[in-house]
PDBQT receptor file of N, H, CA, C and O in Angstrom, charges set to zero:
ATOM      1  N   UNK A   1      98.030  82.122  98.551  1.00  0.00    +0.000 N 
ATOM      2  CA  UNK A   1      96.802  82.561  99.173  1.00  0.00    +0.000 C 
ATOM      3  C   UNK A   1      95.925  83.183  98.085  1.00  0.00    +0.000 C 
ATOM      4  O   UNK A   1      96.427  83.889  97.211  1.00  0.00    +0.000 OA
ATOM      5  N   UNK A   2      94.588  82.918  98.138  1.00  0.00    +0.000 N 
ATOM      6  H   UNK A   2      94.180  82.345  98.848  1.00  0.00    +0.000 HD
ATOM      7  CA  UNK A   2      93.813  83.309  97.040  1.00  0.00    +0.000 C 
ATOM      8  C   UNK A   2      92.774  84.266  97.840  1.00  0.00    +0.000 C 
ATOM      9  O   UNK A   2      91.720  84.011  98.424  1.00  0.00    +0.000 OA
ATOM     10  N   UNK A   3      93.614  85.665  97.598  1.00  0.00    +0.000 N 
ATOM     11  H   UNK A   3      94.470  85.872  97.124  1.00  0.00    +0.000 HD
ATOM     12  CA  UNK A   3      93.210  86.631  98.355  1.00  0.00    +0.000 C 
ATOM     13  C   UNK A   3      92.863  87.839  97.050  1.00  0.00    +0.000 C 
ATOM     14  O   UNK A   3      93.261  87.705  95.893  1.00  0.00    +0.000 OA
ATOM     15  N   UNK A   4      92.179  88.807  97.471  1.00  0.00    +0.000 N 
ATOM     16  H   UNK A   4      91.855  88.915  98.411  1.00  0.00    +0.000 HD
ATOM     17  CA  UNK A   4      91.782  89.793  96.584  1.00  0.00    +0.000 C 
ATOM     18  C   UNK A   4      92.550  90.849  96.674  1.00  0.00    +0.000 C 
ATOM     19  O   UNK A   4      93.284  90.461  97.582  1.00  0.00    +0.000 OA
ATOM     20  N   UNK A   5      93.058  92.257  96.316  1.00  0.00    +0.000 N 
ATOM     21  H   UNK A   5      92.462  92.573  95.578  1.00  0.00    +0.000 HD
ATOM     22  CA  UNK A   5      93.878  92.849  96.308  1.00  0.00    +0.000 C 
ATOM     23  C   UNK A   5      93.731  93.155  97.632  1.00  0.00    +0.000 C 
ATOM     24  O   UNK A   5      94.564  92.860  98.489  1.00  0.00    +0.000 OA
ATOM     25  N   UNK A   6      92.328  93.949  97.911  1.00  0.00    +0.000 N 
ATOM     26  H   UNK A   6      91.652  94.189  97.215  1.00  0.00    +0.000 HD
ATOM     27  CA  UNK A   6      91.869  94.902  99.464  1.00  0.00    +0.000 C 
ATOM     28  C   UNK A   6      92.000  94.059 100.227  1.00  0.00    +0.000 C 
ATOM     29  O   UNK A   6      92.363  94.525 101.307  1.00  0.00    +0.000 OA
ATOM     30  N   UNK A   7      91.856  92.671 100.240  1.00  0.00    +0.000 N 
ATOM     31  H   UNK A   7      91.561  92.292  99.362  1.00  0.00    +0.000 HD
ATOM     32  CA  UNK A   7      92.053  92.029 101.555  1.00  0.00    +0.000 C 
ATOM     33  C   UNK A   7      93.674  91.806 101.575  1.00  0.00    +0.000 C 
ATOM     34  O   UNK A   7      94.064  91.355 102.652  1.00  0.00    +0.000 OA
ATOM     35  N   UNK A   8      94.183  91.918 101.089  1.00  0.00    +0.000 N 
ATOM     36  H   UNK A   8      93.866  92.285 100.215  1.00  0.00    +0.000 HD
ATOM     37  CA  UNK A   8      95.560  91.880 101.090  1.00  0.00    +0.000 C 
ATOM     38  C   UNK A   8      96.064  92.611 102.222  1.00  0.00    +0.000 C 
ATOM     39  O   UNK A   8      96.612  92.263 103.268  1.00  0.00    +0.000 OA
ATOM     40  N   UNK A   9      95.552  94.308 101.467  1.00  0.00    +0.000 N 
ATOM     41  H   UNK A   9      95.107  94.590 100.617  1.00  0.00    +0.000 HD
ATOM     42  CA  UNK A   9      95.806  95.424 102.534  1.00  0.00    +0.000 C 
ATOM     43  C   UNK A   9      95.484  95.067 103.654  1.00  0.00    +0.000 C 
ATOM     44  O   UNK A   9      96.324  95.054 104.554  1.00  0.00    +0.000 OA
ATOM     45  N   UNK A  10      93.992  94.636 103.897  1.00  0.00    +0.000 N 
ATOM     46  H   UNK A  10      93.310  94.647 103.166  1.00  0.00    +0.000 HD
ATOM     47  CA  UNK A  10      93.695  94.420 105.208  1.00  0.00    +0.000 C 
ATOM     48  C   UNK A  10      94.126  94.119 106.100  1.00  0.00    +0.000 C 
ATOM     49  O   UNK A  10      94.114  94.508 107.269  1.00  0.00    +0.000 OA
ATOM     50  N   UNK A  11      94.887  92.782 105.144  1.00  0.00    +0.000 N 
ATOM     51  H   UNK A  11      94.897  92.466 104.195  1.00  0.00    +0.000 HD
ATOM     52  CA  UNK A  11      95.410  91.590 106.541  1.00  0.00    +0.000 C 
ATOM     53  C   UNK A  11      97.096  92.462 106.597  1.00  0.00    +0.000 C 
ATOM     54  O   UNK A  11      97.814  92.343 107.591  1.00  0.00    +0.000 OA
ATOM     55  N   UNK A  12      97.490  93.250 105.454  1.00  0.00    +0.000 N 
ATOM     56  H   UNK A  12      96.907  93.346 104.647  1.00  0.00    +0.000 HD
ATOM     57  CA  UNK A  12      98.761  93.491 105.847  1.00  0.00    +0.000 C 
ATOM     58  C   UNK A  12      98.715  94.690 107.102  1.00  0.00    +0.000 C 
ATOM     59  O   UNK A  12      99.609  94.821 107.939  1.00  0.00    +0.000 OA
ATOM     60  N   UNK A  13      97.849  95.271 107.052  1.00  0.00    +0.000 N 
ATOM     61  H   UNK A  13      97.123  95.165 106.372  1.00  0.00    +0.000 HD
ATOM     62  CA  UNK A  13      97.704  96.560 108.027  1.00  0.00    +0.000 C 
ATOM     63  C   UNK A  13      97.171  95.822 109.237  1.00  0.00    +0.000 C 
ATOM     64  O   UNK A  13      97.616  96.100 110.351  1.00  0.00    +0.000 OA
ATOM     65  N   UNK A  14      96.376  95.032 109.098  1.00  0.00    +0.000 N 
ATOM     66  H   UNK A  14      96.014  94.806 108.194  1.00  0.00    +0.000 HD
ATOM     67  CA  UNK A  14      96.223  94.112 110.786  1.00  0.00    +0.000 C 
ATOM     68  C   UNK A  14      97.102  93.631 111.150  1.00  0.00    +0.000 C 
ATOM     69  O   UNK A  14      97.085  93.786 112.371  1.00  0.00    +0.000 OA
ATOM     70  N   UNK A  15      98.383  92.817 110.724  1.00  0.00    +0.000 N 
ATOM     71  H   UNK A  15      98.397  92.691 109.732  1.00  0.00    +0.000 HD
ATOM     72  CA  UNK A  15      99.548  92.583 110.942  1.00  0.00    +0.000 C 
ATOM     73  C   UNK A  15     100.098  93.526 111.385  1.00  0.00    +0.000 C 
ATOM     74  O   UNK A  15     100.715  93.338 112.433  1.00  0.00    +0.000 OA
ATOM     75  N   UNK A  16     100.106  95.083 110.710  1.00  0.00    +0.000 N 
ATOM     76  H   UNK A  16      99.604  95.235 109.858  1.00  0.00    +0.000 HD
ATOM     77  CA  UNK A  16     101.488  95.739 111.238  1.00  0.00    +0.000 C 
ATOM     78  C   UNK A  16     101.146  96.326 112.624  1.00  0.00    +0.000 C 
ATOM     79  O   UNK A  16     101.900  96.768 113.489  1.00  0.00    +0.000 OA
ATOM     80  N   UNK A  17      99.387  96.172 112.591  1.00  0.00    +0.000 N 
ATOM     81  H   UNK A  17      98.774  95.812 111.888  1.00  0.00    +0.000 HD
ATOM     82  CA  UNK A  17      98.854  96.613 114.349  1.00  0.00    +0.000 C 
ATOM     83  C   UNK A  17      98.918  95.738 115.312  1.00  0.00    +0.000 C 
ATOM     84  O   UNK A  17      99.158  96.039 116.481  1.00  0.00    +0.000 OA
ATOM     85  N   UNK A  18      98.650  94.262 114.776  1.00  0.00    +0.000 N 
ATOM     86  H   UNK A  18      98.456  94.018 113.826  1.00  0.00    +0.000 HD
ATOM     87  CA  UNK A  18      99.254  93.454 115.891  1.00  0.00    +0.000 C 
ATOM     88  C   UNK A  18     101.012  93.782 116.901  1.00  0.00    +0.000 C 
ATOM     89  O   UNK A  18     101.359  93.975 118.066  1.00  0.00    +0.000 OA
ATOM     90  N   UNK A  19     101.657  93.671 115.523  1.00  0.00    +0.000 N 
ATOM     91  H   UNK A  19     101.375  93.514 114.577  1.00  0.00    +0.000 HD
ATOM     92  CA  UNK A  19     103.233  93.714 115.273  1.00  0.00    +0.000 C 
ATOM     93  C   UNK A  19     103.065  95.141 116.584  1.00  0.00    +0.000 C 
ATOM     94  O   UNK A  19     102.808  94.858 117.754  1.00  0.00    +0.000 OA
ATOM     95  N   UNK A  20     103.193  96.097 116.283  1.00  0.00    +0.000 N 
ATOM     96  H   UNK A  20     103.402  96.326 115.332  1.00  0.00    +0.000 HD
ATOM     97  CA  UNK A  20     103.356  97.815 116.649  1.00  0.00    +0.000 C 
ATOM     98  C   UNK A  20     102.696  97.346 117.873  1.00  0.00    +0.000 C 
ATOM     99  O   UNK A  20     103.528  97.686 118.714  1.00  0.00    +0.000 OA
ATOM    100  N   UNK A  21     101.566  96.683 118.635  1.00  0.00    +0.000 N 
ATOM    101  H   UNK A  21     100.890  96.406 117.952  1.00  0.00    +0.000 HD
ATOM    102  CA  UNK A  21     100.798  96.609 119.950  1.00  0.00    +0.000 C 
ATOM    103  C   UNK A  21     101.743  95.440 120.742  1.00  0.00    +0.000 C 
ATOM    104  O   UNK A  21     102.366  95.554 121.797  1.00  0.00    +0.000 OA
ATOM    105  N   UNK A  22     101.640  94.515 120.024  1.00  0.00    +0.000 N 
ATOM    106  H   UNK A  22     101.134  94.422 119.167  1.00  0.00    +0.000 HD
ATOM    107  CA  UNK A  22     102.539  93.633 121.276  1.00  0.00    +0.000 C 
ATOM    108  C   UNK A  22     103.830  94.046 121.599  1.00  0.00    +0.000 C 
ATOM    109  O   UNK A  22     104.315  93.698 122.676  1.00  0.00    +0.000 OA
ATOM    110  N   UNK A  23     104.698  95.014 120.509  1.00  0.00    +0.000 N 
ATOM    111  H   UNK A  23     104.303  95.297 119.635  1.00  0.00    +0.000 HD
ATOM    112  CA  UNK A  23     105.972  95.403 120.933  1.00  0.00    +0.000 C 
ATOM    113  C   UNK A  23     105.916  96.763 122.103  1.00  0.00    +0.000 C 
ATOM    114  O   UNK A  23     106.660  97.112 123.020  1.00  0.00    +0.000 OA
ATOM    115  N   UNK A  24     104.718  97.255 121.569  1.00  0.00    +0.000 N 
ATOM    116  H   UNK A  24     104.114  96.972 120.824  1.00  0.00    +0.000 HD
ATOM    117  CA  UNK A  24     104.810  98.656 122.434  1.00  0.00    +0.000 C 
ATOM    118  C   UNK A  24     104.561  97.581 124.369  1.00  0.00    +0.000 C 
ATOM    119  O   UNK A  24     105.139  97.874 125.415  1.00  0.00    +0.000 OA
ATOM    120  N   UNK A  25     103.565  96.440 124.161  1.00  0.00    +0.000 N 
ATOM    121  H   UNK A  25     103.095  96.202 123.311  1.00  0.00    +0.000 HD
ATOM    122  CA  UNK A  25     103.186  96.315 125.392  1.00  0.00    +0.000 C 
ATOM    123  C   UNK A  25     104.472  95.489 125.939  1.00  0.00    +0.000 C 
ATOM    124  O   UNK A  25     105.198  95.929 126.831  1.00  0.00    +0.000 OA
ATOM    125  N   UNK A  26     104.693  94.079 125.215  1.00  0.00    +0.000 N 
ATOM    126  H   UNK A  26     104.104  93.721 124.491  1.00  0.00    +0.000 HD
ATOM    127  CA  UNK A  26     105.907  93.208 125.666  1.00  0.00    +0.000 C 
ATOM    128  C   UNK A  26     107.160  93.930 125.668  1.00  0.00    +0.000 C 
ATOM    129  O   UNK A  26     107.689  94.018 126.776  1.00  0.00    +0.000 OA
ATOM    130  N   UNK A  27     107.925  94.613 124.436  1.00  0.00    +0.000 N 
ATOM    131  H   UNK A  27     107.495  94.542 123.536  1.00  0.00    +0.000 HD
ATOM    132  CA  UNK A  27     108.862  94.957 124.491  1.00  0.00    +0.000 C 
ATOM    133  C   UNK A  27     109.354  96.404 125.201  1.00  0.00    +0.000 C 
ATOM    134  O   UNK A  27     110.557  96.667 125.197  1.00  0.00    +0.000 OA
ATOM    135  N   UNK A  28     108.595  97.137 125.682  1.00  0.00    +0.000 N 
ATOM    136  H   UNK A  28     107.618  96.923 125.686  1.00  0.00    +0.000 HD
ATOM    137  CA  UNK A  28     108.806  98.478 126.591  1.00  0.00    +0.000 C 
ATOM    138  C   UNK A  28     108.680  97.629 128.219  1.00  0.00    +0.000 C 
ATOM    139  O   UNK A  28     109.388  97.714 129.223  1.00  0.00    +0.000 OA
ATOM    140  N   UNK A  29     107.995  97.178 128.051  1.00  0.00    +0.000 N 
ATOM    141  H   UNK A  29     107.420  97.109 127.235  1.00  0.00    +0.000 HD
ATOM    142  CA  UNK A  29     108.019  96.674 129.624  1.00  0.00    +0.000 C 
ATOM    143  C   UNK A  29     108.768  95.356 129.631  1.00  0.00    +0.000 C 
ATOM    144  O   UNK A  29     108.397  94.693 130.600  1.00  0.00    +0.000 OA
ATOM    145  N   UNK A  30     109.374  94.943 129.154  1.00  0.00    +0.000 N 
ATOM    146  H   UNK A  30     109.675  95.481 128.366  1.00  0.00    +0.000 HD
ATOM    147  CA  UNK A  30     110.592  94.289 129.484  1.00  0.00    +0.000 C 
ATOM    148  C   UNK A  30     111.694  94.908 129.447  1.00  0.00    +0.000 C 
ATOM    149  O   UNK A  30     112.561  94.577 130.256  1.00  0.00    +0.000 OA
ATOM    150  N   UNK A  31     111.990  96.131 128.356  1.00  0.00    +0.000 N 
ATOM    151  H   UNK A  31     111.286  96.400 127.699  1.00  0.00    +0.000 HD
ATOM    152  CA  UNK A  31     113.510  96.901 128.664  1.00  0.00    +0.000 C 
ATOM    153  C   UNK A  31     113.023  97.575 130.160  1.00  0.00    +0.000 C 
ATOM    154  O   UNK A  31     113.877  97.706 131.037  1.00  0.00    +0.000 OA
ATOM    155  N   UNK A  32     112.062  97.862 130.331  1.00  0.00    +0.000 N 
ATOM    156  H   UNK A  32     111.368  97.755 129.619  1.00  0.00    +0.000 HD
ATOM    157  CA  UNK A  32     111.821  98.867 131.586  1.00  0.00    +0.000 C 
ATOM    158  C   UNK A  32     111.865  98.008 132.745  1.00  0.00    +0.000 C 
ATOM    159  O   UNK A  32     111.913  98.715 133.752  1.00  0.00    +0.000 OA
ATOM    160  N   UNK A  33     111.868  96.922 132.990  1.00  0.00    +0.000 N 
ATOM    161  H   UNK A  33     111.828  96.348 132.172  1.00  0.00    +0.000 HD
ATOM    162  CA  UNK A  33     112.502  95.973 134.089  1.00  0.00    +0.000 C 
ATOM    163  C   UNK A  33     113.307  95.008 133.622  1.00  0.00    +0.000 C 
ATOM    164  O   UNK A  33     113.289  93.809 133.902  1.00  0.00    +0.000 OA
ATOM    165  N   UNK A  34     114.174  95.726 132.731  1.00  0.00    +0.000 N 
ATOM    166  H   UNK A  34     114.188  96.700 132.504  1.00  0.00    +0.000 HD
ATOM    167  CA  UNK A  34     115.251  95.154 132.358  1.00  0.00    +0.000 C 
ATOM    168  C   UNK A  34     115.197  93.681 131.958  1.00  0.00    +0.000 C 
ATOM    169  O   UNK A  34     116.307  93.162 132.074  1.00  0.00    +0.000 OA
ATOM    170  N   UNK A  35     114.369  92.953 131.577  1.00  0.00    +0.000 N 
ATOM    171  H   UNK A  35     113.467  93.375 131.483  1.00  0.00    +0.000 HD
ATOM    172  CA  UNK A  35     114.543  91.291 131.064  1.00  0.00    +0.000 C 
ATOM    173  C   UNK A  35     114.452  91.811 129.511  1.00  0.00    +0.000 C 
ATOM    174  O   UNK A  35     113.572  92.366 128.852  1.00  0.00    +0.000 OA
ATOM    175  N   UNK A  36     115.724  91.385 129.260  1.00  0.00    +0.000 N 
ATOM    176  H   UNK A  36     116.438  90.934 129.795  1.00  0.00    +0.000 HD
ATOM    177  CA  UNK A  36     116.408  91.346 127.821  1.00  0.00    +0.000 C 
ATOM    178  C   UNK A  36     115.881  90.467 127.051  1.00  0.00    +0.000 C 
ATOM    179  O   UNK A  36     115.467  90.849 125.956  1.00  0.00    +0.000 OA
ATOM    180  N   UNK A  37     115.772  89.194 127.391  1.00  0.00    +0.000 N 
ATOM    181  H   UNK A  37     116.108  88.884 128.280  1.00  0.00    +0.000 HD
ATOM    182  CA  UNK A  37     115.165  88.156 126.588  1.00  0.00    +0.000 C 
ATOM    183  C   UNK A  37     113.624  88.246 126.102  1.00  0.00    +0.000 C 
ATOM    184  O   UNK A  37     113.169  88.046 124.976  1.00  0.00    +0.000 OA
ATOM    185  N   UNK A  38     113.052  88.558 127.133  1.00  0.00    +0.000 N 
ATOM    186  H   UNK A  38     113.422  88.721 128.047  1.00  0.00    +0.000 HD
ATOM    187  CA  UNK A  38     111.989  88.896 126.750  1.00  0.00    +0.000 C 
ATOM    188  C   UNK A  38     112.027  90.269 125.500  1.00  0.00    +0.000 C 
ATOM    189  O   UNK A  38     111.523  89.952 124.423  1.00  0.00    +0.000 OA
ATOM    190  N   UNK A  39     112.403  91.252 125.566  1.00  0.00    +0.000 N 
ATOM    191  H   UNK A  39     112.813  91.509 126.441  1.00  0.00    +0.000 HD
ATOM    192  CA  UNK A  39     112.919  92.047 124.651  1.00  0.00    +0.000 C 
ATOM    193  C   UNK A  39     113.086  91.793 123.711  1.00  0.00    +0.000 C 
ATOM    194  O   UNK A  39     112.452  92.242 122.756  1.00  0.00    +0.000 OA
ATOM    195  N   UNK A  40     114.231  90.777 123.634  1.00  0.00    +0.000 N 
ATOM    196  H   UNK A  40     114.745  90.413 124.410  1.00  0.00    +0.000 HD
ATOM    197  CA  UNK A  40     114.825  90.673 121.877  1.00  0.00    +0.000 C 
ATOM    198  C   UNK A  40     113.404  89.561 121.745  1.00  0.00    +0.000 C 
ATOM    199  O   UNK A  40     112.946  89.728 120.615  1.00  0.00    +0.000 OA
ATOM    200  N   UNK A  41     112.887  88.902 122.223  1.00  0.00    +0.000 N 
ATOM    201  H   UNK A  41     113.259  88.766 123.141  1.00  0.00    +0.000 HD
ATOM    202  CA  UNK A  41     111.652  87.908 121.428  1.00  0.00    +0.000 C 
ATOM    203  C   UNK A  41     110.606  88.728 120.857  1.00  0.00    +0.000 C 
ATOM    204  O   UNK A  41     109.975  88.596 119.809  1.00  0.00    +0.000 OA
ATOM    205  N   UNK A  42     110.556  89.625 121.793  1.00  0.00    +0.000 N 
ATOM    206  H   UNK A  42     111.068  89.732 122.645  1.00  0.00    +0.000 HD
ATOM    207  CA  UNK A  42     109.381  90.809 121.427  1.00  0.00    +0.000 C 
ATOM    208  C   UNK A  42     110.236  91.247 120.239  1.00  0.00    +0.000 C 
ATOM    209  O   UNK A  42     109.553  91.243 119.215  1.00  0.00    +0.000 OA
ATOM    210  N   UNK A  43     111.208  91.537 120.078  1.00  0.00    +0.000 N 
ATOM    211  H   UNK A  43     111.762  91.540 120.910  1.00  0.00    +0.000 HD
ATOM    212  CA  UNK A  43     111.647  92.273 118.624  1.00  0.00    +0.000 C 
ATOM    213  C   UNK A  43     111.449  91.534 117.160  1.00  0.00    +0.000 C 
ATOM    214  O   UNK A  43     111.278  91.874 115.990  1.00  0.00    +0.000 OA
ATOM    215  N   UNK A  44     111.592  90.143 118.041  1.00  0.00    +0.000 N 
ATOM    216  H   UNK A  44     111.730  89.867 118.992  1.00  0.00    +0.000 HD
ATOM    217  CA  UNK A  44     111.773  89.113 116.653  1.00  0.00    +0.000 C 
ATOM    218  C   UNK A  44     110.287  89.195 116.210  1.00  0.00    +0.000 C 
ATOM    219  O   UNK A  44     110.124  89.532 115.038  1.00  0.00    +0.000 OA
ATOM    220  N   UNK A  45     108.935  88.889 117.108  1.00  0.00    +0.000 N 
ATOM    221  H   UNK A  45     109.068  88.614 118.061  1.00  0.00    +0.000 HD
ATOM    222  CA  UNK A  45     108.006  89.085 116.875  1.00  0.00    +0.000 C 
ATOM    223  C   UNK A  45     107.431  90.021 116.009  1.00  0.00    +0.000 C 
ATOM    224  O   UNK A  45     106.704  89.874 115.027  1.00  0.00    +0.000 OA
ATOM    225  N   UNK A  46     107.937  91.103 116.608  1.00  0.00    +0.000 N 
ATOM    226  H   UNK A  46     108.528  91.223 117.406  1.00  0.00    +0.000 HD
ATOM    227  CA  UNK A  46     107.696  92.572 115.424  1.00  0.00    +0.000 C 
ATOM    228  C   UNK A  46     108.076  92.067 114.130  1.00  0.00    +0.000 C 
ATOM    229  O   UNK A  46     107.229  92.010 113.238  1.00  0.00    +0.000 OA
ATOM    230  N   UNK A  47     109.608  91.589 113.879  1.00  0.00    +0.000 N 
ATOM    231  H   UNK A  47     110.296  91.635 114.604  1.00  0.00    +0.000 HD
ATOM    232  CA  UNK A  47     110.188  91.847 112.676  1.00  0.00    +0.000 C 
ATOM    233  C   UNK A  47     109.050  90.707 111.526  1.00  0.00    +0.000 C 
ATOM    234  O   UNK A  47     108.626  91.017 110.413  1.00  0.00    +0.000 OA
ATOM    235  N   UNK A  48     108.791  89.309 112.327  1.00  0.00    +0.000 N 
ATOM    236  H   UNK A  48     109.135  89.057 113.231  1.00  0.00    +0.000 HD
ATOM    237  CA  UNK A  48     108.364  88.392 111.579  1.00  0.00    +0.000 C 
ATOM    238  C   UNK A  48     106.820  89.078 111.259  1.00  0.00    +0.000 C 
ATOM    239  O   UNK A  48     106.495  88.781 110.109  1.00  0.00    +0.000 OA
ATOM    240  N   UNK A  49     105.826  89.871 111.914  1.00  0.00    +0.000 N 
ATOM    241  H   UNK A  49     106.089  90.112 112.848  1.00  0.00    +0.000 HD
ATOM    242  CA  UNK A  49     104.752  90.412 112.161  1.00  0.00    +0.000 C 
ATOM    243  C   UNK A  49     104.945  91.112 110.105  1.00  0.00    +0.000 C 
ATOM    244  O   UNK A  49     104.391  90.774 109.059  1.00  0.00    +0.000 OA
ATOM    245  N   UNK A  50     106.056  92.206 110.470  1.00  0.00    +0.000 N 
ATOM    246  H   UNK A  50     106.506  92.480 111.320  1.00  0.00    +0.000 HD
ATOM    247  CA  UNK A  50     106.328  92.806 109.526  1.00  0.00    +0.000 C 
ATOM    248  C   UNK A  50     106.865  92.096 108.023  1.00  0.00    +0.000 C 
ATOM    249  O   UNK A  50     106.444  92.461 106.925  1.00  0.00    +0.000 OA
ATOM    250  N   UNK A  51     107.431  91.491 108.142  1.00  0.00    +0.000 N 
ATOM    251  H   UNK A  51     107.772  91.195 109.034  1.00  0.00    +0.000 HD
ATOM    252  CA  UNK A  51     107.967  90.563 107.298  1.00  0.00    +0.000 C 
ATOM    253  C   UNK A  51     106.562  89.761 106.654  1.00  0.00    +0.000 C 
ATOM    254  O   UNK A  51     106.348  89.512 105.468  1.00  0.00    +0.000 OA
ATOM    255  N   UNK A  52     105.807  89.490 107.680  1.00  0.00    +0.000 N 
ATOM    256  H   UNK A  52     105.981  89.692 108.644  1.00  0.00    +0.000 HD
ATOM    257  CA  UNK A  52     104.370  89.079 106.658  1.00  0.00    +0.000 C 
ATOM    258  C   UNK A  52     103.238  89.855 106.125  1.00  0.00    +0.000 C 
ATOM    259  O   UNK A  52     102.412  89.529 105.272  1.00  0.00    +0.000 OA
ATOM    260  N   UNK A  53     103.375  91.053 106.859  1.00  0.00    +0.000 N 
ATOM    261  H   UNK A  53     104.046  91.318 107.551  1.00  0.00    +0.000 HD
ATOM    262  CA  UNK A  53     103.003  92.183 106.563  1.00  0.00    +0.000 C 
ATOM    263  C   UNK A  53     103.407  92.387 104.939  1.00  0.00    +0.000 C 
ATOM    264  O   UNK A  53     102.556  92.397 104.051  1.00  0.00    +0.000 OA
ATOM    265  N   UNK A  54     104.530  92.513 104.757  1.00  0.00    +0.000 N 
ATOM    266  H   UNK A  54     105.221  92.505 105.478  1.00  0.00    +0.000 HD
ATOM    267  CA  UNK A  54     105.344  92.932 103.463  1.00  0.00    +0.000 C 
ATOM    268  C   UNK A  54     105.096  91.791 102.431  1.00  0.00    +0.000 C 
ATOM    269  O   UNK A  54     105.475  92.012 101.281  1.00  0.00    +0.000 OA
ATOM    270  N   UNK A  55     104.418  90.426 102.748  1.00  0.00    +0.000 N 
ATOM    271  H   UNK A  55     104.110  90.247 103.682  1.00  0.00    +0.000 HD
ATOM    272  CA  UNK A  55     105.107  89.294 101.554  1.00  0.00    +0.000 C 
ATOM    273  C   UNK A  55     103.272  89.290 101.368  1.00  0.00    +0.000 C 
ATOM    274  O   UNK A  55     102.974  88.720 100.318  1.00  0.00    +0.000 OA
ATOM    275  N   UNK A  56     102.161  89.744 102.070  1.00  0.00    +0.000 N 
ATOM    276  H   UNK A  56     102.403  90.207 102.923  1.00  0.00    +0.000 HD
ATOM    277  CA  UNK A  56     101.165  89.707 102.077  1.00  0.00    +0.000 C 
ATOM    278  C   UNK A  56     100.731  91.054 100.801  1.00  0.00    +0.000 C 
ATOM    279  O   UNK A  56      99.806  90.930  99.999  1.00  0.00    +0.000 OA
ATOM    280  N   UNK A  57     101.658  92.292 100.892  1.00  0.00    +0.000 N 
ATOM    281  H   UNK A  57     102.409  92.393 101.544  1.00  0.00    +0.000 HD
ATOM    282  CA  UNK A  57     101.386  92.894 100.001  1.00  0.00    +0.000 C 
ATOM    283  C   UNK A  57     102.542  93.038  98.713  1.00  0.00    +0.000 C 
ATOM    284  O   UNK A  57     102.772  94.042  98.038  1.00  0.00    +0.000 OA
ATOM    285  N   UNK A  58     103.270  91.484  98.608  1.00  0.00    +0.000 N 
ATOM    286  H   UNK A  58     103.084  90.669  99.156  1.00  0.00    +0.000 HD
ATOM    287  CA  UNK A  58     103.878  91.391  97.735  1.00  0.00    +0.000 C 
ATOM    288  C   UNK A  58     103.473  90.960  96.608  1.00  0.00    +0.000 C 
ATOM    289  O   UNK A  58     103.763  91.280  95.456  1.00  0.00    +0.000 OA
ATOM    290  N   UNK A  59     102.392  89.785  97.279  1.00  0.00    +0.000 N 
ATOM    291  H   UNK A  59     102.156  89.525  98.215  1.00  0.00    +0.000 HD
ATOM    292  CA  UNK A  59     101.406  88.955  96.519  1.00  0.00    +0.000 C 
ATOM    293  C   UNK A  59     100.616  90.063  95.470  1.00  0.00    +0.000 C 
ATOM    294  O   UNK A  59      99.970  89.712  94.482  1.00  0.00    +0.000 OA
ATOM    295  N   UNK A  60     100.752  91.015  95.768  1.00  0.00    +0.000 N 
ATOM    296  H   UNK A  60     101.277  91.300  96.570  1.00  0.00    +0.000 HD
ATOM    297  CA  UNK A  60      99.318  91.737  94.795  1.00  0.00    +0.000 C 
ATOM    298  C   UNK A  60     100.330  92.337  93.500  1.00  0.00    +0.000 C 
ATOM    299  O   UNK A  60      99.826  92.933  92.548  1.00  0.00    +0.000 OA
TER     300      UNK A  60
């Protein structure tokens, strides 16, 4: 990706707010009526969210 340092940050910190919002919304309200599956997808989501988060500010 032919990105500049600050946009780096950018997109890595918009990632980790995506990541942190869909888990707080999908993954709390699926343990809270108990559907597990939905849960662990919401987790995987986070982790991959984060995981590009991290390789986005690896690049710099």
């Amino acid at each position: 990706m032919n990105i500049n340092k600050e946009q780096s940050k950018h997109l890595a910190e918009t990632a980790r707010v995506v990541a942190i919002a869909q888990f707080a919304a999908f993954g709390y309200t699926a343990v809270v009526n108990q559907q597990y599956s939905i849960a662990i997808l919401s987790t995987l989501w986070f982790v991959a969210a984060e995981w590009l988060a991290v390789m986005l500010l690896e690049d710099q």
